[in-house]
C-alpha positions in Angstrom: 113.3 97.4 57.8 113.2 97.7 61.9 114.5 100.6 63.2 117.6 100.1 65.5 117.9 103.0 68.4 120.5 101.0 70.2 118.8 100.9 73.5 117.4 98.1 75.5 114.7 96.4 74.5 113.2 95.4 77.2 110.1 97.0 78.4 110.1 98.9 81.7 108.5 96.8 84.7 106.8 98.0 87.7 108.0 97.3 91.5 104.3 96.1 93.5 104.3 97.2 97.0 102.3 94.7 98.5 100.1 95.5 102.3 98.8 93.6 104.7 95.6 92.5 105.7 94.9 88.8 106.2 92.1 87.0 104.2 91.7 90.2 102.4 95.3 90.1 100.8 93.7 87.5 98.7 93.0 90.8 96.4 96.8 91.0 95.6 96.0 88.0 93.4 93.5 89.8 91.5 96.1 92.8 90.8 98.5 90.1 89.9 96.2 88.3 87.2 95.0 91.6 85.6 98.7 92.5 85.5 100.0 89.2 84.1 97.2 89.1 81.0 97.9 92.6 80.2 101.7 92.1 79.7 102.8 94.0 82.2 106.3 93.2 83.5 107.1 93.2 87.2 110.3 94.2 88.0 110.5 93.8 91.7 108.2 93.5 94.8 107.8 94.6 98.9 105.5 92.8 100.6 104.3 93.1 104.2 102.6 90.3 106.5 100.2 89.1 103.9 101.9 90.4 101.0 105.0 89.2 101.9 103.3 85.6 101.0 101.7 86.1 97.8 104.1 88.7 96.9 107.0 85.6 97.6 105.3 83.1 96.1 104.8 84.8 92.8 108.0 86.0 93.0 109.3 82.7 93.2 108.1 81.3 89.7 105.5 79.7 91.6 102.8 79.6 87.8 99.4 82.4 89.8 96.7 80.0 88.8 98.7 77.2 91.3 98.7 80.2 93.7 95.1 81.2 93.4 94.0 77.3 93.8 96.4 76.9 96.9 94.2 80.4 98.4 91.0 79.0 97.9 91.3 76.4 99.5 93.4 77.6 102.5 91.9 77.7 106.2 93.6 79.6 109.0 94.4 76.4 110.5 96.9 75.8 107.3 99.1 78.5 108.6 98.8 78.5 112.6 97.9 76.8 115.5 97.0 77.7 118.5 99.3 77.6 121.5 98.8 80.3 124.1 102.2 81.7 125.5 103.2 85.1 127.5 104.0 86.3 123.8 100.8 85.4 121.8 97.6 83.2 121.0 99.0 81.0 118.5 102.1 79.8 116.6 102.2 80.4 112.8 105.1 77.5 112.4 102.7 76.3 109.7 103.0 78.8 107.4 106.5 77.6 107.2 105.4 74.2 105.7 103.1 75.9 103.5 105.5 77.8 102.1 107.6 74.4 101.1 104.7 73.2 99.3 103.8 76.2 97.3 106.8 78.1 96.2 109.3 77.6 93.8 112.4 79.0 95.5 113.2 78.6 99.3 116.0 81.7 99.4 115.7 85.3 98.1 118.4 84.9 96.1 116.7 81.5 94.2 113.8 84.2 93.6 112.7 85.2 89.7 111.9 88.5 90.6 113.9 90.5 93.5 111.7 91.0 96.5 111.6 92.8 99.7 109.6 91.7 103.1 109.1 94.1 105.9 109.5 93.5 109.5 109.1 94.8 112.5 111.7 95.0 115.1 110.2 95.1 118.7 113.1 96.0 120.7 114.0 99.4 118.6 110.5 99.5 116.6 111.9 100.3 113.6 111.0 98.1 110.4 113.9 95.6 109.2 114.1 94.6 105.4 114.6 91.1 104.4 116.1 91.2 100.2 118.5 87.9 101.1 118.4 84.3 102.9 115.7 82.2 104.1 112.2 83.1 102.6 110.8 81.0 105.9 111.6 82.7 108.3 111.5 86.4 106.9 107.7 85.5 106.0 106.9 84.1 109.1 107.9 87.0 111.2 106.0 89.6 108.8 103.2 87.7 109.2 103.4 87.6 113.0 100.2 89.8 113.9 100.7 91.2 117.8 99.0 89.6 120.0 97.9 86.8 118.2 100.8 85.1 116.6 104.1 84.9 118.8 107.1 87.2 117.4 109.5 85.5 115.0 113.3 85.0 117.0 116.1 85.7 113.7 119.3 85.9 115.1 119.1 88.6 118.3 116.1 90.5 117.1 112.6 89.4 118.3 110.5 90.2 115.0 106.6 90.5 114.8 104.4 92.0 111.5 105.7 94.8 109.2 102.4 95.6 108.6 102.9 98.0 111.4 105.8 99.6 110.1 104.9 99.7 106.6 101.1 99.1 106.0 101.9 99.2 102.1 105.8 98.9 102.1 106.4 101.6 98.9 109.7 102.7 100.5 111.4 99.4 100.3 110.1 98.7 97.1 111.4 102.0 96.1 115.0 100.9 97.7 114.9 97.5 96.3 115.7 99.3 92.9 111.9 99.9 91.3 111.8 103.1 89.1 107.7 102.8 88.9 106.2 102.0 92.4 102.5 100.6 92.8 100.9 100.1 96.0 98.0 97.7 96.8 96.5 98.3 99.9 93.9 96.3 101.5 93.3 98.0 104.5 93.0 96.8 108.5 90.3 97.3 109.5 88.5 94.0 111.2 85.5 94.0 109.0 82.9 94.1 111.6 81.0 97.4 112.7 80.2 98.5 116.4 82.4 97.8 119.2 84.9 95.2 119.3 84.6 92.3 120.6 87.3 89.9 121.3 90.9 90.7 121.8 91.9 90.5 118.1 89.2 93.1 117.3 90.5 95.6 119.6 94.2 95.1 118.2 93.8 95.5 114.7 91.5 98.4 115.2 94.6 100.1 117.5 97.2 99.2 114.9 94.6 99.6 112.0 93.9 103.6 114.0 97.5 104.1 113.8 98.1 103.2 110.0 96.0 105.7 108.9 98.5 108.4 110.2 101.2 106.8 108.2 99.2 107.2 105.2 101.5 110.1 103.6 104.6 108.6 104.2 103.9 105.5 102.3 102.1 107.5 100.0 104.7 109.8 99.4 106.9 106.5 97.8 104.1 105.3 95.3 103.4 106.4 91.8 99.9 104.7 92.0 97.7 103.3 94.8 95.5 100.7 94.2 92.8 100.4 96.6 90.7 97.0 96.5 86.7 97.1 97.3 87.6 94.4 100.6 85.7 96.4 103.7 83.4 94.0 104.0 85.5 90.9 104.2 86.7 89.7 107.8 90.3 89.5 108.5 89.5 85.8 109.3 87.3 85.3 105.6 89.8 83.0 103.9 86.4 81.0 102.4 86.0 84.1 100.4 89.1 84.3 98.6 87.1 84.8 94.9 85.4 87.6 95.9 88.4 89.3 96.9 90.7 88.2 93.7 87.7 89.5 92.0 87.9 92.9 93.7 91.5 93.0 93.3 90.7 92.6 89.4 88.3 95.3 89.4 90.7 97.7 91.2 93.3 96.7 88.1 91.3 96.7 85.3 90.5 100.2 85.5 93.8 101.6 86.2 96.0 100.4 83.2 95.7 103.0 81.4 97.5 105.1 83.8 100.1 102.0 84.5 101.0 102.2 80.7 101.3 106.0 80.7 103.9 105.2 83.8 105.6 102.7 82.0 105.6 105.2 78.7 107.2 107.9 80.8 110.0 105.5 82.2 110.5 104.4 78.5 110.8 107.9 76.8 112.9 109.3 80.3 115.6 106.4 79.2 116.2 107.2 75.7 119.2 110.0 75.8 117.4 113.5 74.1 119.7 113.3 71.0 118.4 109.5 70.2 115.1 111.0 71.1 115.7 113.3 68.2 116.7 111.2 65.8 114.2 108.7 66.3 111.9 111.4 65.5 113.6 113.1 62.5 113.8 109.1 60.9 109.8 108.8 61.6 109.0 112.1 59.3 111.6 111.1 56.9 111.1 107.5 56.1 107.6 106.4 57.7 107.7 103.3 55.6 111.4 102.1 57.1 110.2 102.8 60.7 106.7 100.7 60.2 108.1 97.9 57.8 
């Protein structure tokens, strides 16, 4: 005999937050798999420049290992090209076509789980949320790193990374409807020690300086933080995507335990106190009913 409560059986999920960080996103992936072989549903995802990709494309029913093969062999030249303008270095129109190829959906609301990808606004610098329309262009304009990519034009705003808005977008994930929030962050920092030098150095070290004094307001949003061993991959390492997956997986592996205490929490905070009580009273009385 199974034991009825009369609530839901489906298990709690968890809402990803997603950060930025170029070639060492690739360690989402490794959250992602370590997630997806332990059973562990996710119920909705934020992404920000880099996660705003992988967060998208998993989102979009796009099967991981197709995702993971797509990473390994992707080269920055897949997603930009260079074409110096007043406004920045190179053009990340590619990314656009990527995107066609790879994912399953092409608007938010085609999307199997509900997402969220940060922007930045330039004119009032406040972040914008993307959670309907085109994937394209939202994606494109989160991944538009100052300075090097040209902003992203949607409608009258002028749009560049949200990276620098939200480094690990919690809050939106948070907003998007996720009771459980977990944040991946990959850091921004360049990779390389001493002074900078070239011009894309000394950027990401200024916005990479300034993220770390956001670090409690993001923070304050998450119910875990997973932080992948990726400080000594290059923004540009995209020929090192396994060894970031892989520390992406070794951030996971030892932190389930803590996501299924989250998840029991959520469970047991759902069931009303009086069905709580009864579900207990039943287990005393008839422990053969309750395992049969």
């Amino acid at each position: 005999m199974t034991l009825s409560t009369g609530m839901p059986s489906v298990r709690p999920g968890i809402g990803l937050a997603l950060g930025g960080g170029f070639a060492r996103g690739f360690a989402h992936l490794g959250v992602l798999r370590v997630l997806q072989q332990h059973h562990i549903r996710i119920s909705h995802i934020a992404g920000s420049s880099v996660g705003s990709i992988l967060g998208a494309a998993y989102a979009s029913g796009a099967p991981l290992e197709r995702i993971i093969e797509t990473c390994r062999t992707l080269r920055f030249r897949d997603i930009a090209r260079w074409h110096v303008s007043r406004l920045g270095l190179a053009s990340n129109h590619r990314l656009g076509a990527l995107i066609e190829r790879v994912f399953g959906s092409r608007q938010f609301e085609d999307l199997q789980i509900p997402l969220a990808v940060v922007v930045t606004d330039l004119s009032s610098g406040e972040p914008v949320v993307f959670k309907q329309g085109n994937l394209v262009d939202a994606i494109r304009a989160s991944c538009a790193f100052p300075g090097l990519f040209e902003p992203v034009q949607i409608g009258t705003r002028c749009l560049a990374d949200g990276g620098l808005v939200a480094p690990v977008p919690t809050q939106a994930a948070r907003y998007l409807g996720a009771q459980t929030v977990i944040g991946v962050s990959v850091g921004m920092h360049d990779g390389h020690r001493g002074a900078p030098t070239n011009i894309f150095q000394v950027v990401s070290r200024a916005v990479g300086a300034a993220q770390k004094h956001q670090l409690e307001l993001w923070e304050r949003h998450a119910d875990l933080v997973l932080r992948p061993d990726v400080q000594f991959l290059a923004w540009d390492d995209f020929a090192r995507a396994d060894e970031a997956i892989e520390a992406g997986s070794a951030a996971a592996l030892p932190a389930l335990p803590r996501i299924e205490e989250l998840l029991k929490q959520k469970a047991d905070a759902e069931i009303p106190s009086e069905a709580r009580r009864v579900l207990q009273k039943r287990s005393q009385a008839w422990p053969s009913e309750v395992q049969a």
